[in-house]
C-alpha positions as a printed NumPy array, in Angstrom:
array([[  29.646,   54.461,  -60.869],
       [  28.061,   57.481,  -58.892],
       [  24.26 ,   56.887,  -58.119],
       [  22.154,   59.049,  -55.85 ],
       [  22.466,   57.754,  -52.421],
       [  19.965,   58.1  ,  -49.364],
       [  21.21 ,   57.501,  -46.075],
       [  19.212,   57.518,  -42.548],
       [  21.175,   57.82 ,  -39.362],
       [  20.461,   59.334,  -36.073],
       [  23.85 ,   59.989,  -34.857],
       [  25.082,   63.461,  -36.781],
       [  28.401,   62.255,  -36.543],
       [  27.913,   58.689,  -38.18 ],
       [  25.882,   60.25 ,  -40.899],
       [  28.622,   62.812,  -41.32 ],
       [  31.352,   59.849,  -41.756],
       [  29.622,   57.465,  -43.93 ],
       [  28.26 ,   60.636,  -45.919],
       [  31.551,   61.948,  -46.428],
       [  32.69 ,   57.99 ,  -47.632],
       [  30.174,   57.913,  -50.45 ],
       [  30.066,   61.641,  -51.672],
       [  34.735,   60.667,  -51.938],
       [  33.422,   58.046,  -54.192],
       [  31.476,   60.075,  -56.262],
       [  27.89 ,   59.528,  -55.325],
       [  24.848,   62.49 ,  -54.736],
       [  23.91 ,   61.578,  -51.041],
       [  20.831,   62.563,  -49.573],
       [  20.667,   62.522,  -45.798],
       [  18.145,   62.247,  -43.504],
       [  18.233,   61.912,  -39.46 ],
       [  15.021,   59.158,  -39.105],
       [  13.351,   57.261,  -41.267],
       [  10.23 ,   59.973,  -42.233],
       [  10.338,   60.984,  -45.339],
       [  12.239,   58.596,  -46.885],
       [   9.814,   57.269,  -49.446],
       [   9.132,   60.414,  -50.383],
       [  12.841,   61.007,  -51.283],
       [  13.185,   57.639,  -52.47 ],
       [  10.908,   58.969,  -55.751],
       [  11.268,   62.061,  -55.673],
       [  15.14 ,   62.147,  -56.284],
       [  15.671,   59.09 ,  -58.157],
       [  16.938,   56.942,  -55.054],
       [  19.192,   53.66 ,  -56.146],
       [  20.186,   52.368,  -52.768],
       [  19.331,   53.344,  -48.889],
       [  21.875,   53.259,  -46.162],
       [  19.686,   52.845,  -43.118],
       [  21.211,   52.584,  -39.209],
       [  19.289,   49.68 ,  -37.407],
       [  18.669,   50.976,  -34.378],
       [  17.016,   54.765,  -34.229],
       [  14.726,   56.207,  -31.708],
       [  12.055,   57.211,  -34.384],
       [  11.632,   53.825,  -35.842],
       [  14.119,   51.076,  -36.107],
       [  15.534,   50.683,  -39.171],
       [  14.7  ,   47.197,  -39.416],
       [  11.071,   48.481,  -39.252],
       [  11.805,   50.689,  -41.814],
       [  13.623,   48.554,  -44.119],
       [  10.244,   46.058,  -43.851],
       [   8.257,   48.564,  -45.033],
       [  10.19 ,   49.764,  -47.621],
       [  10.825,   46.667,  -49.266],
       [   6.763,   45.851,  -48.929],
       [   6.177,   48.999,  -51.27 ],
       [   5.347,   47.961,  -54.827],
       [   6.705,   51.452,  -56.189],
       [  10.059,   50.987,  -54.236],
       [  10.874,   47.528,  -55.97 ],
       [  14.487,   47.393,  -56.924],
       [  15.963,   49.581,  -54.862],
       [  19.246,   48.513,  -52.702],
       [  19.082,   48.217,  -49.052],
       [  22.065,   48.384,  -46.833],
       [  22.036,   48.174,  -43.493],
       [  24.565,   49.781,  -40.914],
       [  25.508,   49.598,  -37.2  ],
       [  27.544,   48.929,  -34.584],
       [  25.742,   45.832,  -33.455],
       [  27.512,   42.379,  -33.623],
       [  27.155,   41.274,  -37.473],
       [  25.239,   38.164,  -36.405],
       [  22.707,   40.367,  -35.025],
       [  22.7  ,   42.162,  -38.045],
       [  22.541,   39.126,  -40.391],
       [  19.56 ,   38.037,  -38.699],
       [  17.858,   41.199,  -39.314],
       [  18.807,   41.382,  -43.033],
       [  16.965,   38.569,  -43.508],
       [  14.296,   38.629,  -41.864],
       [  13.606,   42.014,  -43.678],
       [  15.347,   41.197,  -47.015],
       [  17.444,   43.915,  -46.878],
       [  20.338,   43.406,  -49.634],
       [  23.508,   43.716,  -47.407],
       [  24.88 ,   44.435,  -44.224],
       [  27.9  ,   47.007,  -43.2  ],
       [  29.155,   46.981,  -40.027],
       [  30.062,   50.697,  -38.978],
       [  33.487,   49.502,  -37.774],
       [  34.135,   48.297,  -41.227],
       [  32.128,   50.911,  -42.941],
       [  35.604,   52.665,  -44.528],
       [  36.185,   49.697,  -46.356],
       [  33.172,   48.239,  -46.996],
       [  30.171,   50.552,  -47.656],
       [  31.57 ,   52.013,  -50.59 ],
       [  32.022,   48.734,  -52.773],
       [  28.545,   47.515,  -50.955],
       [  26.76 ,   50.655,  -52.42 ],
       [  28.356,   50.274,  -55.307],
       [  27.289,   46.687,  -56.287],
       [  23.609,   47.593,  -55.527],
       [  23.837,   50.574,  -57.785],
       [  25.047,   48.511,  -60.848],
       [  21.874,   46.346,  -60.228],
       [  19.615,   48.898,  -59.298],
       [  20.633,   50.474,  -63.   ],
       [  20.363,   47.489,  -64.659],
       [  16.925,   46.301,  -63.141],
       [  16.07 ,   50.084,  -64.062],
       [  17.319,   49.964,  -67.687],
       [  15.636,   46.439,  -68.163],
       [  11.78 ,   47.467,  -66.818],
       [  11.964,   50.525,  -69.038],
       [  12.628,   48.048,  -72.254],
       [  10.168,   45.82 ,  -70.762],
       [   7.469,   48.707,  -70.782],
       [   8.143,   50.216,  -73.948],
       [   7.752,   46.987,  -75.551],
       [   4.771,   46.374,  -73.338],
       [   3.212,   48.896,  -75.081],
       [   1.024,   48.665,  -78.82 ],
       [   3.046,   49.907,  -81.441],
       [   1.621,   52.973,  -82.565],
       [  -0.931,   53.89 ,  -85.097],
       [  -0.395,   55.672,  -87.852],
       [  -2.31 ,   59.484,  -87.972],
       [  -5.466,   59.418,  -89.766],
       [  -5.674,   60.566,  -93.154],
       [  -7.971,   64.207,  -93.015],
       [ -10.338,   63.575,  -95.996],
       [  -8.672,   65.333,  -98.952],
       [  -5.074,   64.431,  -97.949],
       [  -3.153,   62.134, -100.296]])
């Protein structure tokens, strides 16, 4: 299920790799090197899910992930986040920022792909849900007025 992917890493080479995982499984990756900008690509390109290192020299991605989860307009969107820090460590941060899931890079080969994945398929369906939920939100419509003379 290819979704439209954003992922934030410092290291060229990391991005490279995990870039390279999800555009084999068929997913439109958008990459940036630190964390600015990434609401604005978030909306602008249809974001499902963010891949986001932990540890950049910008602004953690821990930092980032808080903030992006505290944005009303982001709600829904999939957070993963990567690095080569013991899982523990990781785990700790996930929660505390309620990012979705964690991928260790050492396991990234195997894992990020299904991890992205998953996220997608609920991303969608959160998506395809609020847009029935709005449209029957909305007043049904009126009919046109009748122009005097019109039968």
């Amino acid at each position: 299920m290819p979704s439209r992917v954003l992922l934030i890493d410092d290291d060229d080479i990391a991005r490279e790799f995990l870039a390279s995982l999800l555009k084999e499984a068929g997913h439109e990756v958008y990459e940036l090197p630190s964390p600015i900008g990434a609401t604005r690509t978030i909306l602008s390109e249809g974001i499902a899910v963010v891949v986001l290192d932990i540890f950049m020299p910008q602004m953690d991605g821990d930092k980032s992930a808080k903030m992006l989860r505290e944005n009303p307009r982001l709600d829904g969107i999939g957070i993963v986040l990567v690095s080569s820090c013991p899982a523990s460590q990781m785990e700790e941060i996930a929660a505390r920022v309620k990012a979705d899931a964690i991928v260790p890079k050492e396991e990234a080969r195997m894992k990020l792909v299904p991890t992205v994945n998953r996220l997608a398929r609920s991303f969608q369906q959160s998506t395809s849900q609020s847009m029935s939920t709005s449209e029957s939100d909305r007043p049904p419509r009126r009919e046109p007025r009748k122009q005097r003379g019109e039968p």
